[in-house]
N, C-alpha and C positions, 0 to 999 in steps of 0.2 A: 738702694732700696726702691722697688717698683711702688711710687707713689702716683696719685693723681697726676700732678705738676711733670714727675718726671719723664713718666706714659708717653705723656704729649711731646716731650724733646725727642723722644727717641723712635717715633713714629716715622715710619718708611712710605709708607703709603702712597706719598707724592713722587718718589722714586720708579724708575723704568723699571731696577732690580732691585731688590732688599740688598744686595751685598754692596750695591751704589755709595759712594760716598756723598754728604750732605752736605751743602756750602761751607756750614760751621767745621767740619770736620777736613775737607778740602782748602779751608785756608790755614790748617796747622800743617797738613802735609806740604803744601805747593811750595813753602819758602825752601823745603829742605831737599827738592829737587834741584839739579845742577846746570844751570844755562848750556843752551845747546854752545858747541865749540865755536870759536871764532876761525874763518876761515875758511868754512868748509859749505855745506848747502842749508839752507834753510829749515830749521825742523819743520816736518809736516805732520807729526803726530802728534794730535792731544793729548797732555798726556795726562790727564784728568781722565779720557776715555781710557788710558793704556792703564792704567791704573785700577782704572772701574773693572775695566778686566781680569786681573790680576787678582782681586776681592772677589769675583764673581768664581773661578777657576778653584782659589782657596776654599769659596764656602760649601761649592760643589763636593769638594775632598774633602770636608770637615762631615759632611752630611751622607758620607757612604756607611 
């Protein structure tokens, strides 16, 4: 229910994009991504940013 209280959690405003994820909401996703492979090169992607993307793309094609 859009309460006072809850308004305020759910405010984007300090985000680059509204479809951005929010610290609070980026520490329930990041454990369930999978360590880059061992052996292999370095990840060089964010993947907080690869992500951010993925949510920005979605909310695009949600809003056509």
């Amino acid at each position: 229910m859009w309460t006072k209280e809850n308004r305020a959690k759910y405010k984007r405003d300090h985000l680059r994009y509204p479809s951005d994820l929010t610290d609070e909401e980026w520490a329930h996703v990041e454990p369930l991504i999978p360590p880059a492979k061992r052996g292999g090169r370095k990840r060089e992607a964010n993947m907080r940013e690869v992500l951010n993307g993925i949510m920005y793309v979605l909310n695009d094609c949600f809003h056509c």
